[in-house]
N, C-alpha and C positions, 0 to 999 in steps of 0.2 A: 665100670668106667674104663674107659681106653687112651691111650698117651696120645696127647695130641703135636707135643713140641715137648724137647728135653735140652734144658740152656742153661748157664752158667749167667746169662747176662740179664739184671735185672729192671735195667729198660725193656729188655725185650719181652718179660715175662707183665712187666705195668701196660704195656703196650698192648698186649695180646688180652689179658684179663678185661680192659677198656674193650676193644672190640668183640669179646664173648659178651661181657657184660650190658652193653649195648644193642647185641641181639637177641639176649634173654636164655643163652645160653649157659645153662649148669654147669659150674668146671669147679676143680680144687687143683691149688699146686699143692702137689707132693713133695715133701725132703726139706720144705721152709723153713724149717727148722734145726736141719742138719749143720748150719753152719755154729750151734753152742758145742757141740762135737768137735770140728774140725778146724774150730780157730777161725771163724769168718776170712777163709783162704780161697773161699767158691770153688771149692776143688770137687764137690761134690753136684751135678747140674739136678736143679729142680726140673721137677717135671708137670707140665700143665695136662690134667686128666678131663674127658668130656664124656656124660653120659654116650652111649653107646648109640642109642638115636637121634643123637645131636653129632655127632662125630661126624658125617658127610659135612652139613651147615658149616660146621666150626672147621673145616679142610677149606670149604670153598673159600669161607671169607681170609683166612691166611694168607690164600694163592691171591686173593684180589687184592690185601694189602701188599705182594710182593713178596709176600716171604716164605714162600712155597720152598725152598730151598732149608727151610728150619723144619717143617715136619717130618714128622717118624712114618718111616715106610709104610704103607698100607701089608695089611694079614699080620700082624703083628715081623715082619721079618727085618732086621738092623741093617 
């Protein structure tokens, strides 16, 4: 699996699962959990992961909802 968005905000992450979910697209957030750790302080940003052949699809539909601005670099680089 490869990061598709990494957010602290969890509209944005309902938002995004709805639109993978929709196009039938496999995803898992990562770190959902991390907040019984951290004190639900969202200090820690979940990360929305998509199979690796779905990863183009699940970039395109991002950038059509506008939010192209929230994904993680393409070749893995920050």
């Amino acid at each position: 699996m490869e990061e598709l968005v990494r957010t602290n905000d969890p509209v944005l992450i309902s938002f995004l699962e709805s639109i993978l979910e929709e196009a039938g697209i496999k995803h898992f957030v990562a770190d959902g959990n991390m907040s019984i750790l951290e004190g639900s302080l969202a200090m820690i940003p979940r990360r929305i992961l998509v199979d690796s052949d779905q990863l183009q699809l699940a970039r395109r539909l991002v950038r059509d909802a506008g939010l192209e601005h929230e994904l993680r670099p393409e070749n893995g680089h920050s």
